[in-house]
C-alpha positions as CSV (number, residue, x, y, z in Angstrom):
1,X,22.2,1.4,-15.9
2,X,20.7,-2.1,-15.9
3,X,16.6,-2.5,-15.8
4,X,15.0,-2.8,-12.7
5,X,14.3,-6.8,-11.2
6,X,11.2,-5.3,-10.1
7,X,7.9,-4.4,-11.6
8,X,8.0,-1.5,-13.3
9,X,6.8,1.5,-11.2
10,X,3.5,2.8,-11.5
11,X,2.3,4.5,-8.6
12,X,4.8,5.9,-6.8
13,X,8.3,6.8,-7.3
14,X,9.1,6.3,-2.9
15,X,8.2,2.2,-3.4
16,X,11.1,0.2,-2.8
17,X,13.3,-2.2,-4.7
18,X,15.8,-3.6,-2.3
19,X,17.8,-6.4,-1.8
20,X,18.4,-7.8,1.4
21,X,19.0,-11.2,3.9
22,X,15.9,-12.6,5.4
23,X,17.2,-12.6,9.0
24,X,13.6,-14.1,10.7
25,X,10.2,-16.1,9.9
26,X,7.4,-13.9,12.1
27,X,4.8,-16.3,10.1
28,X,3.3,-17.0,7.2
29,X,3.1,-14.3,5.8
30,X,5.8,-11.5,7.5
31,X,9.2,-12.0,7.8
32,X,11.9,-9.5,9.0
33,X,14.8,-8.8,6.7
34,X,18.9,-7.2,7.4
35,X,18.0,-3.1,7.9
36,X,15.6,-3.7,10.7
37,X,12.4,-3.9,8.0
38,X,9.5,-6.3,8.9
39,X,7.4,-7.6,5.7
40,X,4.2,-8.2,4.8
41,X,4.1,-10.5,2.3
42,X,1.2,-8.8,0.1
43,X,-2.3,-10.2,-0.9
44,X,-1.3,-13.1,1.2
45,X,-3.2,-14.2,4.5
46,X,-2.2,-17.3,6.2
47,X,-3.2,-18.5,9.0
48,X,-2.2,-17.0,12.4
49,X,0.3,-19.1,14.2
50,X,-2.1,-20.0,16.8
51,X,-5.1,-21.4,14.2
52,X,-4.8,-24.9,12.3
53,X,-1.9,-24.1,9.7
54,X,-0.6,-21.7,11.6
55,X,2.9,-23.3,12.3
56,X,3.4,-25.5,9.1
57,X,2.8,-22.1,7.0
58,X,5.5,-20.2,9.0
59,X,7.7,-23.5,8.5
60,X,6.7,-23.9,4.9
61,X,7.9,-19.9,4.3
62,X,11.5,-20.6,6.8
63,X,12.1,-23.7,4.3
64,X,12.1,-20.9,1.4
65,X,13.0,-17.7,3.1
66,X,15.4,-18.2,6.0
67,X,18.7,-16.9,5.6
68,X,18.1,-16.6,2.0
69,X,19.0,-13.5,0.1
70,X,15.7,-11.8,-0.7
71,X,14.3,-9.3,-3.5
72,X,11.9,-7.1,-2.0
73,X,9.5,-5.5,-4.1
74,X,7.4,-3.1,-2.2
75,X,3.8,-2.5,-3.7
76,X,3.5,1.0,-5.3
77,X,0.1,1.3,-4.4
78,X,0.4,0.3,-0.5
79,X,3.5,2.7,0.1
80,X,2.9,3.2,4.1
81,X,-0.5,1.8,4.3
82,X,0.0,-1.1,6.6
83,X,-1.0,0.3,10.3
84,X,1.5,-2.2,11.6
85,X,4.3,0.1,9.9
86,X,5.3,-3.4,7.9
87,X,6.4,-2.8,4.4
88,X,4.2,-4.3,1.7
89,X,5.1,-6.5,-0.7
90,X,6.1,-9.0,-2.6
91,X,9.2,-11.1,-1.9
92,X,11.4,-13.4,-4.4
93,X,13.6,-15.8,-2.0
94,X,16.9,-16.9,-3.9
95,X,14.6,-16.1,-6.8
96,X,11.6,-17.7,-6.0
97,X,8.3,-15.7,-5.3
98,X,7.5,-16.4,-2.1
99,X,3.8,-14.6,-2.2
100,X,2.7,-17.2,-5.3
101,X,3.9,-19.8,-3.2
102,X,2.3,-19.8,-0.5
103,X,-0.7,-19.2,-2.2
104,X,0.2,-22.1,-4.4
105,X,1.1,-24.5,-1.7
106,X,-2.1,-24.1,0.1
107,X,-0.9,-22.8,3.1
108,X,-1.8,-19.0,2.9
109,X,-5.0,-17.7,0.7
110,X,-5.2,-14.5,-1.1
111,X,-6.3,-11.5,1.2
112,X,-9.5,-10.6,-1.4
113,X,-9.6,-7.5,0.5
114,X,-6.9,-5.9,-0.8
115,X,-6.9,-7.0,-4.4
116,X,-7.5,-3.7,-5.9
117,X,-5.8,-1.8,-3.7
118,X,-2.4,-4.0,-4.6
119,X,-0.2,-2.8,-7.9
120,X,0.3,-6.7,-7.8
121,X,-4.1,-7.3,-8.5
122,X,-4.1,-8.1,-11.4
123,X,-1.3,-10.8,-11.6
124,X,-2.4,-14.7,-12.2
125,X,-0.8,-15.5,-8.8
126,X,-2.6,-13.6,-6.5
127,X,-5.5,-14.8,-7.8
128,X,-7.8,-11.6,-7.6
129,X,-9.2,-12.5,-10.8
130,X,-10.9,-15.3,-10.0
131,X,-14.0,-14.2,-7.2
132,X,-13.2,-15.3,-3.6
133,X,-14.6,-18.6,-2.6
134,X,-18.1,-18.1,-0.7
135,X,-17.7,-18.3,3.0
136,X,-19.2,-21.2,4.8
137,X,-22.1,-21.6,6.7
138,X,-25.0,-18.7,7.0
139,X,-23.3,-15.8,6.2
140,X,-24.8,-12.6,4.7
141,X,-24.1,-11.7,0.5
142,X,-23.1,-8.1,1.8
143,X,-19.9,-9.3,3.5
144,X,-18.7,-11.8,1.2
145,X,-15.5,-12.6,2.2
146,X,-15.8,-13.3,5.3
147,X,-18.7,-15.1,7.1
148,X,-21.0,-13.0,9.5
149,X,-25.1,-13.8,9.8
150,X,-27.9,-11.5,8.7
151,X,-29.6,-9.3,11.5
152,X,-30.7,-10.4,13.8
153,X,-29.1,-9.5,16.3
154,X,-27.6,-6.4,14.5
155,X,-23.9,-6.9,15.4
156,X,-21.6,-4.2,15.8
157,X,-17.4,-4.3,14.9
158,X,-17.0,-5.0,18.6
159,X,-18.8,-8.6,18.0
160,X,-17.0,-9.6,14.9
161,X,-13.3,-10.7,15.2
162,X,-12.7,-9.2,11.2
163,X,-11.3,-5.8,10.6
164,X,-11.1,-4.3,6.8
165,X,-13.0,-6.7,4.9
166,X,-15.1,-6.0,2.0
167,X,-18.8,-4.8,2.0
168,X,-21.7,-4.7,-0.4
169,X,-24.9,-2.9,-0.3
170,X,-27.2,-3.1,1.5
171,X,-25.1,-3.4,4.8
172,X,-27.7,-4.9,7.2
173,X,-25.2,-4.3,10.1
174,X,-23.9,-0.7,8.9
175,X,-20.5,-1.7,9.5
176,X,-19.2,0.4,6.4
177,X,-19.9,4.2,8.3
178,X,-18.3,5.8,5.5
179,X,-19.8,4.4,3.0
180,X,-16.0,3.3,0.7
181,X,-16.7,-0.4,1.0
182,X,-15.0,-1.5,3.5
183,X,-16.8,-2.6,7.2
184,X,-15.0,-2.3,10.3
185,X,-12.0,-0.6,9.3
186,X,-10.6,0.8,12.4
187,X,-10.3,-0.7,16.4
């Protein structure tokens, strides 16, 4: 039997390694593919379709993706962890990997969040290596990927529009109940 096209397995023998025809563009970083599976194009986050970047991402990833025939490489680690029920990974696109390019291109960032949880972390494209670029404005050192003030007022999930994003002691907002590092993580 020939090797594998994808990365060699190492967390857990259900991931996939499919091949299939990108049959839609959601946005810039899910697109559906022939079989009825939506997917999440890991340690990518671009813009939502209705921010600033929003459309030219999901145009940038149709130039690449559309109609193409697509490698999908789900992440070992990440096997049915996306609440959406979206499988994780990373996609090539008539060959090209369309996860690096985004983040290449400027029009998606790396989702710090996830970097160790990804099989994929530790690879030069996603660029998890490097640390995350420090938010703008006021923000708090505990919650350094995204940007949310010290106390006061001492804010609650409900206040914050950001779900699942990393947290540092000392937590001035206790948004990280369970203590595992990551605020907000539910609702």
């Amino acid at each position: 039997p020939s090797p594998s096209p994808c990365k060699e397995s190492m967390g857990s023998r259900y991931a996939r390694c499919i091949g299939r025809n990108v049959t839609r563009v959601v946005d810039g970083d899910t697109v559906d593919v022939s079989g009825g599976l939506r997917i999440r194009l890991v340690l990518v986050d671009a813009p939502e379709l209705s921010e600033v970047g929003g459309p030219e991402a999901k145009t940038y990833l149709e130039s690449m993706c559309l109609s193409a025939s697509a490698l999908i490489d789900e992440d070992d680690f990440q096997v049915g962890d996306d609440p959406y029920g979206r499988v994780l990974a990373v996609v090539y696109c008539a060959g090209t990997n369309a996860n690096a390019a985004m983040i290449s291109a400027g029009r998606a960032e790396t989702y710090y969040s996830f970097c160790s949880d990804s099989e994929f972390g530790n690879e030069a494209w996603t660029g998890c290596s490097s640390p995350p670029p420090p938010p703008p404005g006021n923000c708090d050192a505990a919650y350094p990927d995204v940007c949310i003030p010290s106390p006061p007022p001492d804010l609650d999930c409900a206040d914050i529009p950001y779900r699942r994003f990393r947290v540092l002691p000392p937590d001035p907002h206790r948004f990280d109940g369970d203590m595992d590092g990551i605020g907000c993580e539910s609702g």
